[in-house]
C-alpha positions, 0 to 999 in steps of 0.5 A: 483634794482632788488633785493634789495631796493635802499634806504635801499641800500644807507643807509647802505651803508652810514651806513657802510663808518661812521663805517669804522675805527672804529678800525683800524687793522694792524700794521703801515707800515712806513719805516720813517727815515730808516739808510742808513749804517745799513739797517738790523736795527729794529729801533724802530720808524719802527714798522711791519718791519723784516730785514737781511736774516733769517725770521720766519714767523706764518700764523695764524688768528687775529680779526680784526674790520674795519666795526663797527662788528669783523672778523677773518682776516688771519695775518702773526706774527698776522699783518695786512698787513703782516710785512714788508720785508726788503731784501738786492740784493745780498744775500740769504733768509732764510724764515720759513714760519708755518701754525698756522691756527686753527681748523675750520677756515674760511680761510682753512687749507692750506696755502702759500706765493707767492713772486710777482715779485721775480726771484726765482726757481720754487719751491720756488715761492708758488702756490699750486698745481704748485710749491709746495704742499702747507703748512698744518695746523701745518706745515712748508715750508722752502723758500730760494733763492738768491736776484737777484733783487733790488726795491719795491715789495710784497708778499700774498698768493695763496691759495683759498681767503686768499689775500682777508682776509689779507694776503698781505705784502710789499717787500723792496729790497736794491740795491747793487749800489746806486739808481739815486735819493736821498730822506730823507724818506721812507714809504711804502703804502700798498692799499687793500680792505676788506670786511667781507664777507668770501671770498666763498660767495663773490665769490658765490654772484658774480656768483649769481648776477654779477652787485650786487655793480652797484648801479650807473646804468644809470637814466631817468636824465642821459637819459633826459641830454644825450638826451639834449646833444646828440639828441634823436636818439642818446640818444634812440639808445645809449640805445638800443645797451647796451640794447641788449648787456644786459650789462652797461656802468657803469659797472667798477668793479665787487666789489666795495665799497658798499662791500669794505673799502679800507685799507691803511697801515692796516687803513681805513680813518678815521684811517688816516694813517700819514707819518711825514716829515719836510719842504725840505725834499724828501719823498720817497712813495712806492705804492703798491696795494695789493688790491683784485678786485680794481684799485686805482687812487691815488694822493696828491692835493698840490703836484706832484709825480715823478715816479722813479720806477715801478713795482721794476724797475727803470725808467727814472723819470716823474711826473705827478699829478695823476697815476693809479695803477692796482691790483699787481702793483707797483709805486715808487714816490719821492713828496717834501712837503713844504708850508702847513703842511698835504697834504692828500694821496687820492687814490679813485676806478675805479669806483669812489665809494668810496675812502681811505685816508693818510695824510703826516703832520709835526707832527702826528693828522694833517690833510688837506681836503680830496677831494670829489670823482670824477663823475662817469665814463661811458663806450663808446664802444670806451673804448670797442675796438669796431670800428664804423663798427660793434661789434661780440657778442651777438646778432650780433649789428652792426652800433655803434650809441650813441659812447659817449665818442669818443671825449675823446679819440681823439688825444690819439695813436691807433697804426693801426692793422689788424682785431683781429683773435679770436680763433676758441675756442671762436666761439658759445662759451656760456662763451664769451658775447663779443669781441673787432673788433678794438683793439689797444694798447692805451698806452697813454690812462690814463684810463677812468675817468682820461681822460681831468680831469684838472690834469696830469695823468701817461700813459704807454706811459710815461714810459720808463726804465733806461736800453735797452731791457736786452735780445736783440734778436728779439722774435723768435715766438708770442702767442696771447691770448684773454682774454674772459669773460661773465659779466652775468655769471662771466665766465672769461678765456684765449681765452674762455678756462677755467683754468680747462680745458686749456693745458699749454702754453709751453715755450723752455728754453732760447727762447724769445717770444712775447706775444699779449693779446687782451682784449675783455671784458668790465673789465680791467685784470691786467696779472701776469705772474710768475718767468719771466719779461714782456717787455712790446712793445711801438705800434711800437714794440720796448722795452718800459719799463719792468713790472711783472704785465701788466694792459690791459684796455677794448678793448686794445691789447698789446704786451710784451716780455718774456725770458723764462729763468726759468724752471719749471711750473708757473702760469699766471693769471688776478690778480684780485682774483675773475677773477683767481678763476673764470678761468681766468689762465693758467700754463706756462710749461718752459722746455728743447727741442722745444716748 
């Protein structure tokens, strides 16, 4: 610990998780027993749900206390999450969204909501800037478009760092035909983080110090139990290279929960967030992580989750123990409990530094045991893309020794591809620390830390949607973008372009195309492109499954297909908040003539 003592550290630290839930905010986000015949009903037992097509909606600040002290949260009509929405496909919204932010608030005096995953006019889509002028203090945006679409979805906003502060709501939208499975209840949970930091100065405190929450570094005991397991020369050289790269393998997230209390519902653990059911019968869960900077593996010990839908669209069911789901994403899951009478939702960060609890009981105050955080993962510089030959980046390492981790990954697909060509905009650029010299897709990868873990975990590779490419056309031309970074200096980009300073990408109206993104840094991105569907490609390049958020893991390269089907500017950014902000996006320009 270079700047602060580790003891005292800790003890905050545990300090902090007693505290969480002191006071839990934010209204219950539960869809229960929902009427299939009148699913524009406000029943009473749904408290947080808004339903039909007109919505009035107030932008405002709310306390909020999660840590044992009170801040000022931004809410919508005063909850936190956000009210549920609940659309029916089909029809056409009317939502009058007010900025009722008081004078001198933390969180700024411009506001606005983004519609994640919904097809809608440009202009109607809430990016400050892009789309729209966004809306002031005192003002009104009146937002209005067909429902095109059907599934699980959400909305937050895009201004500076109000997504961190609260404001983040689920989207329900009906289907016009029915859906291939049947359930009895429905609930929608809702993962986030909080902190009661403002969101400038966690933002500031990571370009101050990027590795403030890696308080799991490597010790002399790790090096003592590498050295047993490995050899000495392995051990030392192991070290040697991370040494140079003056990076560490522990080094999973940039915020983690030494900063964060991970929400469900609005809810910490203690504040135990509890879906009811009677023995039988089939519960419908909609996953959504609204987090900030997390990625969450989620899953209920005692029971299995069959995975129905992702990201709003629907996919041939498998089911599996565990998933993960990267900020922006989206799981639909159908479990049936019976046997016991609470089974504990547990969804635990990336990084296994702490955790965030629910329960599903037949009857509310039930709770089953809660299991312990899985052991801390390491990163290889196979996790890394880094092939046995050598790595580009600082200092020039070649001779990977120490590949811990390679055993791991063994038997996973690593579809063969050419040498990356890296963008000459990366060359002796002081932004870009590293970059990947074998990247492959690893689609059946379940990620780091659920490698080998006695449980069944989701891969992307075993999804596959209920439809065929919904385009046809073989992509007429492919843009490759590397997303870049510099872990010291938390400088994040496309292809070692900042947002600032980075033309637009320009798509033709009507084209399709494919997108390759290779990621050469040693964080996972989760890459939101606006207005258009990502097809993602299987490692032979033919349709697997359509997403609006793709999750590219450490040295991965993956490629997707994009019908630019709307015109008019759109952000396509890392959803992780504090990434964005730091410069990893870009504006896609879609409009008439060549591109």
């Amino acid at each position: 610990m270079s700047i602060r003592d580790s003891d005292a550290a800790r003890a905050a630290s545990s300090r902090r998780r007693f505290l969480q839930g002191l006071a839990a905010g934010g209204a219950v986000a539960g869809l229960g027993l929902w009427p299939r015949a009148s699913w524009a009903l406000q029943a009473p037992a749904q408290p947080g749900v808004l339903a039909g097509t007109e919505f009035d909606l107030s932008i405002g600040e709310t306390p909020m206390n999660f840590t044992g002290r009170t801040r000022a949260a931004i809410t919508v009509n005063g909850s936190l999450p956000a009210p549920i929405l609940r659309w029916k496909q089909g029809t056409t919204v009317n939502l009058r969204v007010r900025n009722v932010l008081p004078e001198g608030s933390v969180h700024g005096h411009m506001a606005s909501i983004h519609w994640h995953g919904i097809l809608l006019p440009a202009n109607m889509d809430g990016v400050p800037g892009l789309s729209f002028d966004g809306i002031h203090r005192g003002e009104a945006y009146a937002y209005r478009f067909d429902v095109r679409q059907a599934g699980t979805y959400w909305y937050h906003s895009h201004s500076a760092f109000q997504e961190q502060s609260g404001l983040y709501g689920a989207l329900v939208i009906d289907p016009v035909e029915p859906e291939p499975f049947s359930y009895d209840r429905d609930y929608v949970v809702l993962l986030s983080d909080w902190t009661d930091l403002a969101g400038e100065a966690l933002f500031a405190r990571l370009k101050k110090d990027s590795s403030y929450d890696n308080l799991q570094k490597r010790t002399v005991g790790d090096y003592l139990r590498d050295t047993r397991a490995n050899g000495a020369a392995a051990t030392r050289a192991d070290r040697a290279m991370w040494g140079r790269m003056r990076m560490t393998p522990t080094d999973l997230s940039d915020v983690n929960a030494h900063t964060y209390s991970y929400l469900m519902n609005g809810t910490t653990a203690v504040g135990n967030w509890t879906g009811l059911f009677r023995t039988g019968e089939k519960v419908r869960l909609r996953l959504i992580n609204g987090s900030s900077m997390t990625h969450f593996d989620v899953r209920i010990p005692g029971l299995q989750l069959t995975v129905v839908a992702a990201d709003g669209q629907l996919v041939h069911p498998v089911t599996v123990d565990e998933l993960r789901i990267a900020t922006a994403e989206v799981f639909d899951v159908i479990v049936e409990p019976s046997g016991q009478d609470a089974f504990t939702v547990f969804a635990q960060d990336l990084g296994r530094t702490g955790y965030v609890s629910g329960t599903l009981a037949v009857r509310e105050g039930l709770r089953a045991p809660v299991p312990p955080v899985d052991a801390r993962p390491i990163l290889s510089m196979a996790d890394m893309g880094m092939g046995m030959g050598g790595m580009a980046g600082k200092g020039g390492m070649e001779g990977m020794a120490g590949m811990e981790g390679m055993e791991g990954m063994a038997g996973m697909e690593h579809a063969p591809v050419a040498s990356p060509v890296h963008p000459a905009s990366k060359a002796h650029n002081p932004l870009v620390d590293m970059q990947a010299t074998a990247p492959t897709s690893r689609l059946d990868d379940p990620g780091i830390g659920l490698r080998d873990n006695g449980r069944k975990a989701l891969s992307y590779s075993m999804l596959r949607s209920k439809f065929d490419d919904p385009d046809g056309r073989t992509p007429g031309r492919e843009i490759e973008l590397h997303l870049t970074g510099h872990m010291e200096k938390f400088a994040w980009s496309f292809n070692g372009q900042d947002f600032a300073g980075a033309e637009p990408l320009r798509f033709t109206y009507g084209e399709r195309l494919r997108i390759v993104l290779v990621n050469d840094t040693m964080m996972s991105h989760p890459i939101h492109l606006h207005g258009m569907w990502s097809d993602l490609e299987d490692a032979d390049g033919a349709f697997m499954l359509r997403k609006h958020t793709i999750d590219m893991p450490p040295g991965t390269r993956r490629s997707y297909r994009v019908r630019a089907d709307a015109l008019g500017s759109w952000a396509y950014h890392c959803h992780l908040l504090y990434h964005m902000e730091a410069g990893m996006m870009r504006t896609v320009q879609v409009g008439e003539g060549k591109a």
